[in-house]
C-alpha positions as CSV (number, residue, x, y, z in Angstrom):
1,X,135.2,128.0,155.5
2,X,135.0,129.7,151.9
3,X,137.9,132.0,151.5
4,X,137.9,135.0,149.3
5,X,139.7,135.0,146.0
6,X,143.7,134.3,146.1
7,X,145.0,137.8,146.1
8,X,148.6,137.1,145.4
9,X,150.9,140.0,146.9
10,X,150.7,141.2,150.4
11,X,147.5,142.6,152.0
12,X,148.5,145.2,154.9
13,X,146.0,146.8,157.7
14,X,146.7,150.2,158.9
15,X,144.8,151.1,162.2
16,X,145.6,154.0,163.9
17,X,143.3,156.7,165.8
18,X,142.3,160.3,164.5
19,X,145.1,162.2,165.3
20,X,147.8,159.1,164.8
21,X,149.3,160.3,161.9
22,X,147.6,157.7,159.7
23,X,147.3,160.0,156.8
24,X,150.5,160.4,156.1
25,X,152.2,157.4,156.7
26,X,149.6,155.8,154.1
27,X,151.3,158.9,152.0
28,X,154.9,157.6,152.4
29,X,154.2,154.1,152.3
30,X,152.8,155.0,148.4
31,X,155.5,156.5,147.4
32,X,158.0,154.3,148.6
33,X,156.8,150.4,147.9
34,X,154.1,151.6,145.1
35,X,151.5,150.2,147.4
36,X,148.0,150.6,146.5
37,X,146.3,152.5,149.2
38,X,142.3,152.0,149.8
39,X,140.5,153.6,152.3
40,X,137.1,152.9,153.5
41,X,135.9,156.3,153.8
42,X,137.3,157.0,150.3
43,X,135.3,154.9,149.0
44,X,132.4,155.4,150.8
45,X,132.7,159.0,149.3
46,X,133.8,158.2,145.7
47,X,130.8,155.8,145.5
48,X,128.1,158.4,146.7
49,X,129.5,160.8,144.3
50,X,129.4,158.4,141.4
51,X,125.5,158.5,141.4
52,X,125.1,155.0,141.1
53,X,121.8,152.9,143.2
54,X,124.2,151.5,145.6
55,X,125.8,155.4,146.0
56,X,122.3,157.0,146.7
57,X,121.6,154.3,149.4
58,X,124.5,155.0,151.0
59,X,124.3,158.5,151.0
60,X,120.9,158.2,152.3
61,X,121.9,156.2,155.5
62,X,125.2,158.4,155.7
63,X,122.8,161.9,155.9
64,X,120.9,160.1,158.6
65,X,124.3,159.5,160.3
66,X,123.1,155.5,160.0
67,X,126.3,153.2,160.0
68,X,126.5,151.3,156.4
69,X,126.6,148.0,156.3
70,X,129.6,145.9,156.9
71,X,129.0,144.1,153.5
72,X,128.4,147.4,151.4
73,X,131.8,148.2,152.8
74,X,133.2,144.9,151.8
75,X,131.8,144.6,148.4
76,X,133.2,148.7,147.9
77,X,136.8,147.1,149.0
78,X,137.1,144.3,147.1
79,X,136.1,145.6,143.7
80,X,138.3,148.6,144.2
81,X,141.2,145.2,144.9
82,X,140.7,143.6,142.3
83,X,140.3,146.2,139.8
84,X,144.5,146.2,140.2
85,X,144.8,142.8,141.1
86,X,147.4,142.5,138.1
87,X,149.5,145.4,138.3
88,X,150.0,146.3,142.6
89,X,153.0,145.2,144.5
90,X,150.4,145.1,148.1
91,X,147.0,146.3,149.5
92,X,147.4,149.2,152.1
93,X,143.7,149.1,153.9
94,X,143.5,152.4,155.3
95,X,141.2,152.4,158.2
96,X,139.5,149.2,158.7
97,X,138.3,147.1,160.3
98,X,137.2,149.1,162.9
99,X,135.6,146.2,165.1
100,X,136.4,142.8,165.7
101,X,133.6,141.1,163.4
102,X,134.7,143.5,160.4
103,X,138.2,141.7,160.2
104,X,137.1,138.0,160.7
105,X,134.6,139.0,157.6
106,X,137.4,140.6,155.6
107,X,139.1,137.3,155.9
108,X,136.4,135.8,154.8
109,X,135.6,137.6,151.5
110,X,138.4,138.9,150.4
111,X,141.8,136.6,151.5
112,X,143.8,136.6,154.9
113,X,145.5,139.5,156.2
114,X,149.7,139.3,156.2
115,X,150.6,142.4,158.3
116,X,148.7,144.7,160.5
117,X,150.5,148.2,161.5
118,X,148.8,149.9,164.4
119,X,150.2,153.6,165.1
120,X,149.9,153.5,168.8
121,X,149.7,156.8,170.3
122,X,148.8,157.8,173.6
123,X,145.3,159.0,174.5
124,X,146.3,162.6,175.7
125,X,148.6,162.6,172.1
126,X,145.6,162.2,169.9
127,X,143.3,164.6,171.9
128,X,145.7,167.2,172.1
129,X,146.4,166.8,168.2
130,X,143.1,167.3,166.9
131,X,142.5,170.1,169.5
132,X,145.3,171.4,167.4
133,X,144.2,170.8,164.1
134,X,140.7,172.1,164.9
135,X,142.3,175.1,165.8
136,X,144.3,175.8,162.6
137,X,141.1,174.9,160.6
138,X,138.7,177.5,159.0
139,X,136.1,175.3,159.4
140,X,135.2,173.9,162.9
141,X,133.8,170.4,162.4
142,X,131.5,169.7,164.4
143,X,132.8,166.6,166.5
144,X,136.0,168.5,167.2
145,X,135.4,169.4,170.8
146,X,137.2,167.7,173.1
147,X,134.7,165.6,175.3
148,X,133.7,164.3,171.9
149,X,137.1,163.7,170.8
150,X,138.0,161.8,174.0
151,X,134.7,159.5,174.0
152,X,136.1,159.0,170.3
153,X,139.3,157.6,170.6
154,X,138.3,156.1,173.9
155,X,136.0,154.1,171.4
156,X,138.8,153.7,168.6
157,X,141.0,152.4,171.3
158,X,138.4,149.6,173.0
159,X,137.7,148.3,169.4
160,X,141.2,148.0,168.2
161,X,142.5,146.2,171.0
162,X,139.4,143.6,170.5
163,X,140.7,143.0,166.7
164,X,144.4,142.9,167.7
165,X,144.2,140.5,170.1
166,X,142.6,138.2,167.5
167,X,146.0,137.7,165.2
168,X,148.8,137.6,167.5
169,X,152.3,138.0,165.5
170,X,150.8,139.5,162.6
171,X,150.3,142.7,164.6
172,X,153.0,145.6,164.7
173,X,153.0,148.4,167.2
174,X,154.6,151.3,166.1
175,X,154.6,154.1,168.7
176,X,153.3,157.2,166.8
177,X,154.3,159.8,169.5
178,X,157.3,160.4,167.8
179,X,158.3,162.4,164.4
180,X,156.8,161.7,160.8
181,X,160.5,159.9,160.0
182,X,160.9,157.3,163.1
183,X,157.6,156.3,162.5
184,X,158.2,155.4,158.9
185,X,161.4,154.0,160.1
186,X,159.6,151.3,161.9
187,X,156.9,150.9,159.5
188,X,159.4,150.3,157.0
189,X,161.4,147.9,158.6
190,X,158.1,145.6,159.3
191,X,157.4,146.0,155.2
192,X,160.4,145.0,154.4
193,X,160.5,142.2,156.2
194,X,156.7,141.2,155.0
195,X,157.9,141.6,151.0
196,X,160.9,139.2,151.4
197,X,159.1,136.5,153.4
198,X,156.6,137.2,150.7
199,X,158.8,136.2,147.8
């Protein structure tokens, strides 16, 4: 099997359902290990915006609500990778893969995955914070109602389980029910031990 290049230092997954706390845990892990942080949809995003032919194909399929490709994804991923391929201490993959074909194709592209953190929250948890959020927001978006958000994260949950089961003791569950700080208290315990196996 043709691996991807040799990325060098440590390539992390972070899955976690809307309303895990994902966001901000990404934040902290930043500032505290100097990881660079990519997420998919970022990308997606930053790549539309930049105008380019690959940007206005993707915003086409996007405005249809179409799912891009798995490879337009992965091509988006690793140039953003390597463009700091010299000068980042790890790879913080924000949000991906999101099915079980996505990661075995990651693997295959871009290098093997060293540590994958899933915020598990409970079901009720996630609904009931995006019900939240969605309140406190001026704008309503429009998948924030609550039969939606439940098939959602019913979805999120099915899929993640599938790509989990596939890497055994790479895979960290940190319960996300608690506060921002006993999260990160976990999440850094597991980095920690990933950097000095690493060295």
């Amino acid at each position: 099997m043709e691996m991807g290049k040799e990325f060098k230092v440590p390539i992390v997954w972070i899955l976690g359902g809307p309303g895990s706390g994902k966001g901000t845990q990404c934040d902290k892990i930043v500032a505290k290990y100097g990881f660079s942080h990519f997420s998919t949809g970022d990308l997606l995003r930053e790549e539309v915006a930049s105008g380019s032919d690959l940007g206005k194909e993707l915003a086409a399929l996007m405005s249809r609500g179409d799912l891009v490709q798995n490879e337009h994804v992965l091509a988006l991923l690793e140039k953003a990778m390597s463009k700091v391929a010299g000068s980042t201490v790890g790879y913080l993959i924000d949000g991906y893969p999101r099915e079980k074909s996505q990661g075995a194709a990651f693997e295959q592209t871009i290098g093997p995955v060293d540590l994958i953190l899933y915020l598990e929250c409970a079901e009720e948890t996630m609904v009931q914070r995006i019900l939240f959020r969605a309140s406190q927001s001026a704008q309503v978006r429009a998948d924030d109602n609550e039969a939606t958000i439940k098939n959602r994260i019913h979805i999120f949950h099915t899929n993640t389980e599938e790509i989990l089961s596939q890497y055994g003791d790479k895979v960290k569950r940190v319960p996300a029910d608690r506060s921002i700080d006993e999260i990160f208290s976990d999440v850094t315990k597991y980095l920690d031990e990933l950097l000095a196996s690493k060295k």
